[in-house]
N, C-alpha and C positions, 0 to 999 in steps of 0.2 A: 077266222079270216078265210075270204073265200077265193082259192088258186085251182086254176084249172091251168095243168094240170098243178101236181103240187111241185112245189122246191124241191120236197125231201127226195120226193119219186128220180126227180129229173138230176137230183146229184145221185142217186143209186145206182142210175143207169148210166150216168156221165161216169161217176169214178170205177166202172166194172170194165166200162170203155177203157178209158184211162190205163186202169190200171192192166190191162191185158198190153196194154204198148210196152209201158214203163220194165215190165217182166220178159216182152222180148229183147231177144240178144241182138234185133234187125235194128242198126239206124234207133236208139233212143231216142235221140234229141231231136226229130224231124218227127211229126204226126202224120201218120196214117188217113186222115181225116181233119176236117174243117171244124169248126163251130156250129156251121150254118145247113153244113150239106153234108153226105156221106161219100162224095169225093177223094177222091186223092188230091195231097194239096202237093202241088211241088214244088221243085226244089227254090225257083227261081221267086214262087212266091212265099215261100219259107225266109228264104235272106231278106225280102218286101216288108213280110210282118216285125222280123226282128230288129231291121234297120229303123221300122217308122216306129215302133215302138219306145226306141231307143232317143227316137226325136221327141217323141211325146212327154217320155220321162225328162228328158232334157231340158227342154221347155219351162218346165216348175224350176228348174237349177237358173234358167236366165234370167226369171223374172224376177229373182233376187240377187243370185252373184254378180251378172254384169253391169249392175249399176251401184256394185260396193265400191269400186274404184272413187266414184262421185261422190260420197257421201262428205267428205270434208270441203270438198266443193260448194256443195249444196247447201253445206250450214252458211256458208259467206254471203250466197246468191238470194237466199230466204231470211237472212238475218235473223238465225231462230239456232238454240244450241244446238247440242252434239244430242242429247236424250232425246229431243223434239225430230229430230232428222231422223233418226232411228228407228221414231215410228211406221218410217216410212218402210221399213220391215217387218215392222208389227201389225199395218193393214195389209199389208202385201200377204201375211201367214194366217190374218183372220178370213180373208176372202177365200185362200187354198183350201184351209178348212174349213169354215165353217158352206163352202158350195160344195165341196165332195158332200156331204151330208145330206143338201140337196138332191145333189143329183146324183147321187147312188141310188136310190128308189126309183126317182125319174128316168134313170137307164134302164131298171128292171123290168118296167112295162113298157116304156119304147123302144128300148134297142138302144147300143153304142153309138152307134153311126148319130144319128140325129141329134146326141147331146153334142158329142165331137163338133157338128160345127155349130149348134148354138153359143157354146163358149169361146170358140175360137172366133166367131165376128164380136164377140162380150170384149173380149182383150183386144182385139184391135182398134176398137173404136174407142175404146179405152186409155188408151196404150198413147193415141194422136190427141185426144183431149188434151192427157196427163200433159205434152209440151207446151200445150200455150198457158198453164198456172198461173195466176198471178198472185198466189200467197201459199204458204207451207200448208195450209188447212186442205185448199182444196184440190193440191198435190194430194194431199193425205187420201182424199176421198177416193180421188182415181186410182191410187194405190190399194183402196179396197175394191173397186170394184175387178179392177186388173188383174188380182187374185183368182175374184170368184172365175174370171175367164179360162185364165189358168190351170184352174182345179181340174177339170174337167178331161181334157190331156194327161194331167198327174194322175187321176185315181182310174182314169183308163187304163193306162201302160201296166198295170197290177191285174184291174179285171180282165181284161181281154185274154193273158195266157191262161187266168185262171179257169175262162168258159173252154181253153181248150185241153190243158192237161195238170195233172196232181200228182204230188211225191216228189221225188229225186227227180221225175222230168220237167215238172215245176220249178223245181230248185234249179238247176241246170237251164234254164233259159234266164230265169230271174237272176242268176249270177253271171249271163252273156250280156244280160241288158243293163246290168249295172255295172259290170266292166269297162264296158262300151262307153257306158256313160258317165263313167270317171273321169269323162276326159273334157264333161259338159261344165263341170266343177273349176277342172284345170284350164279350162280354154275360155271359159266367158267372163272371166277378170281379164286375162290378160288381154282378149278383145274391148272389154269393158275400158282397161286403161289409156289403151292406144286411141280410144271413143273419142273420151274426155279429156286427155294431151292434145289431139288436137282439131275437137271441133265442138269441146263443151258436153255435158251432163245430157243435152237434150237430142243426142246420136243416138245415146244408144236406145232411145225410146224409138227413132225409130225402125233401128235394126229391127227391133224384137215385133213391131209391126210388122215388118216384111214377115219375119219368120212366122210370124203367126197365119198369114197369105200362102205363104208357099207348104206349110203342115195338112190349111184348108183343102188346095189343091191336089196334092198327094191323099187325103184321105175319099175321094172319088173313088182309087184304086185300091182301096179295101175292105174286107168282105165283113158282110156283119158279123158278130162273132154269138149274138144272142139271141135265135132265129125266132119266129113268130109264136110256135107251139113250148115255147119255153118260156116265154115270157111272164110276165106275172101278169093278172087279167081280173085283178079285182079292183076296187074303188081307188086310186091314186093316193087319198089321206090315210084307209088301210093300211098301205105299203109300207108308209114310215112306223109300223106298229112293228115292223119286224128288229127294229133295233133293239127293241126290248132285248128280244131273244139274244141278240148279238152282244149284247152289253153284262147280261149273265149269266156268258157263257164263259168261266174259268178259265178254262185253255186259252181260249182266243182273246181274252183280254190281258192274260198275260203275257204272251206273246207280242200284242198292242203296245203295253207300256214300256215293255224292252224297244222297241222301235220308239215308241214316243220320248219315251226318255233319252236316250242315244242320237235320237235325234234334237233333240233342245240344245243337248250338247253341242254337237257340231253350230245349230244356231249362234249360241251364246257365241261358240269362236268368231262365225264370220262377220257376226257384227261388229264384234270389241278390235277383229285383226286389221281394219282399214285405218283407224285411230292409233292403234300400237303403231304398226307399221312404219308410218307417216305423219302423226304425230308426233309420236314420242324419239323413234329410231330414225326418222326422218328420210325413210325413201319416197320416193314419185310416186305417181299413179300406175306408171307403166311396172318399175321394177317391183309393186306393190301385187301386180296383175300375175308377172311372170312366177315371184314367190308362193302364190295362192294356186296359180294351176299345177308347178310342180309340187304341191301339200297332195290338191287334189288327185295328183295321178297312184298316189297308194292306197286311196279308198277302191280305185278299181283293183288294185293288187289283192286288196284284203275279201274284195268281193270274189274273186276265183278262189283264194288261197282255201275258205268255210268251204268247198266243196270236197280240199281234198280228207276234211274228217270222215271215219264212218258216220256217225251220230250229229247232225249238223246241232243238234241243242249243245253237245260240247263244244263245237265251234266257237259260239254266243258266249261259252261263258268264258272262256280260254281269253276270247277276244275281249271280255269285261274286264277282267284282272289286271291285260295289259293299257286297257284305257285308265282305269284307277291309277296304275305307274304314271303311265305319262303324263297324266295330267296334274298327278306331284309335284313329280320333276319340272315340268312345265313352269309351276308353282312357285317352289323352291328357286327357282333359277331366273325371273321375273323378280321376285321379291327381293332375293339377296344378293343376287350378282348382278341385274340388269344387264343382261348380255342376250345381246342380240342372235348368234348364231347358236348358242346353248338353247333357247327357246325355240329356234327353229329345228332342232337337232329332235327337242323334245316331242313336234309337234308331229313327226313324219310317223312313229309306232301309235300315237292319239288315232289319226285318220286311218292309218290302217287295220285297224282294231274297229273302229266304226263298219268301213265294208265288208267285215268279219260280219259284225253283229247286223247289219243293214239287210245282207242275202239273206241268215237265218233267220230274225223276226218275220221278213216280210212273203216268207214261203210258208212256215210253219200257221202262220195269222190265218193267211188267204186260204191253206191246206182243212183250216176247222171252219172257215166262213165261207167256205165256196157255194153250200147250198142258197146263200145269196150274197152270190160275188160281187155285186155293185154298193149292198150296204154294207157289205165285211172291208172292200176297200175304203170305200168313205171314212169308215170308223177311224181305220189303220190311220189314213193319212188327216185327221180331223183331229187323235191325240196326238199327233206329230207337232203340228201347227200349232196345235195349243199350248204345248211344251214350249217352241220357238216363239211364239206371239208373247206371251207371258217375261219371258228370259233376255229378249233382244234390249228392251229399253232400260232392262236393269243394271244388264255388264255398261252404262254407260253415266250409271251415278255416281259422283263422286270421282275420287280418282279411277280412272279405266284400268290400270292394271292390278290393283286392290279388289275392287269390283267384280270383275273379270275370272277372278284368281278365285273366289269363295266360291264364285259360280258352278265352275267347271269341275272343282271339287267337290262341290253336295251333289254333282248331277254327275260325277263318276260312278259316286258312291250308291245314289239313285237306282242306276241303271246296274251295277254289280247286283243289288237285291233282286232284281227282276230277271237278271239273267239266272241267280240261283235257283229260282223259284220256277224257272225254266226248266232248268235240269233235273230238276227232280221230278217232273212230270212223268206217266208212264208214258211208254210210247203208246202212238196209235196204232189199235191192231188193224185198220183198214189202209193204213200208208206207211206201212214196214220202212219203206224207204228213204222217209222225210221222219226218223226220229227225233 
């Protein structure tokens, strides 16, 4: 493969950088430098980066949470079941992933900036279609393409800290912007329900249009973060030959499947919870929104909490144990008691266990794939989706809380094997501080 310069070179020198910050005792968490330039970046554009970051990540949380509210809706309005509506989360997670994948390479030799807003006009135009539907199919379709817009924002918000720092100072921003963004989880059902109480399914398509307008406009004022001489500058069909590498490379794929799988999990909840919820326990859309954001707000809890270990791989796995628990108990207590606030009781250490595991996969991943941070993110977030795409229309066969219930349990269980396999890893001797 022909790279002028090389990847390898440009991560040697990036993580020597890096790492000389990460070892001072000045300001860790603020860089010294850009991406782009040898600048000082300040402070004011430091809160910029981390804010819009945080919209970025956020963005992939909308394009499915806030229109979970709707989903029982929607089976009545398309006259199509509960598994057929479902899918509508199923192309919504094939477009996430399978366009990261794309355009993980396609950023390497253009640059962030330019993919940013090719996908961001992809979803919006998408997004205005998706409301005038006229049958569940080719909702379906816009739901994929919606996705692909989407991705784009999602496996940003990973690469871009990764062009600028690794280790603990990686981890430590990656656990600010999932904090942050704990609240994208908790806060776009309950805007979602309030949508569709009272103005119908077809709101919140287009909020999430505005949002996508207003991400575009704000990303004017952000700097590229993958400057010219970094770039990858071989043949464009080349480029995707580098997953190879990514895909057997040990570490970083097990790292991947702890995130992927952890992630399916959480999928399978939010599909099957608008059906429990409202189906079966018979709340609204709205009290259905306000339950789902406050679940969400402990995934940001659990995303600081994996900082406070020394060894964030312990984190993961700590945080795996406790998901196997709860999602027993969860189990158990759906199956045999049918009680309502016991399953909710269950669900709050589920999610926080997740942002345990969500900070450390997704630093640890990015930490061994940085020498090409746009395919290592693609990847990360491509077996996520896959997980989720796969899982979504199955917690919806048969009975949903039967269904639902086996789920969550093989993908406890799943996801416990891969965080073992985590920990036993050696650490890296070049990022001491992302063991």
């Amino acid at each position: 493969m022909n790279v002028s310069p090389s990847p390898q070179h440009n991560l040697e020198t990036h993580t020597i950088e890096t790492h000389t910050i990460e070892t001072s005792t000045v300001k860790e968490q603020e860089p010294t430098t850009t991406g782009n330039t040898q600048t000082p970046m300040s402070h004011r554009y430091y809160i910029f980066l981390i804010a819009y970051l945080v919209g970025l990540s956020a963005f992939g949380s909308f394009v499915n949470d806030m229109y979970l509210p709707s989903l029982p809706e929607m089976t009545h309005y398309f006259h199509c079941s509960v598994s057929t509506v479902q899918l509508g989360l199923t192309f919504g997670m094939v477009g996430l992933g399978g366009g990261q994948m794309i355009l993980g390479p396609l950023s390497d030799k253009f640059g962030r900036k330019p993919v940013l807003y090719l996908t961001i006009c992809i979803f919006g135009v998408a997004a205005v279609v998706g409301i005038f539907s006229p049958n569940i199919e080719f909702f379906l379709g816009c739901r994929l393409v919606q996705g692909l817009g989407a991705s784009g924002g999602y496996f940003l918000s990973r690469t871009i800290p990764a062009d600028i720092y690794s280790g603990r100072s990686l981890a430590k921003v990656m656990a600010l912007i999932g904090a942050i963004n704990g609240f994208a989880p908790a806060s776009s059902p309950v805007i979602g329900g309030i949508l569709v109480h009272t103005s119908g399914w077809q709101s919140v398509f287009w909020l999430l249009a505005g949002v996508a307008i207003l991400l575009g406009v704000l990303a004017l004022f952000l700097r590229e973060s993958l400057p010219k001489e970094k770039r990858y500058t071989g043949k464009i069909i080349d480029s995707f030959k580098e997953y190879k590498t990514l895909f057997t490379n040990k570490r970083f794929m097990i790292h991947v499947m702890l995130k992927g799988s952890s992630l399916g999990l959480l999928f399978a909840y939010v599909s099957s919870a608008p059906f429990i919820f409202q189906d079966h326990f018979g709340w609204g859309p709205m009290q259905f929104g306000f339950f789902m954001g406050f679940n969400a707000a402990f995934i940001a809890l659990g995303a600081m909490l994996a900082l406070k270990f020394r060894y964030l791989k312990t984190a993961a796995y700590i945080g795996a144990w406790l998901l196997l628990a709860s999602t027993a108990a969860m189990t158990f207590i759906l199956n045999v008691f049918n009680s309502f606030w016991g399953m909710e009781l269950s669900i709050i250490p589920m999610v926080l266990a997740m942002g345990m595991i969500f900070t450390v996969s997704n630093t640890l991943a990015m930490n061994e794939g940085r020498g090409n941070a746009g395919g290592a993110s693609a990847v990360l977030g491509m077996v996520g989706y896959a997980f989720g795409a796969t899982l979504a229309p199955i917690v919806g066969l048969g009975n949903i809380i039967h269904s639902s219930s086996v789920v969550v349990c093989i993908m406890g269980v799943v996801t416990l094997i891969f965080a073992y396999k985590s920990n036993r890893l050696s650490p890296d001797p070049n990022m001491n501080s992302a063991k």
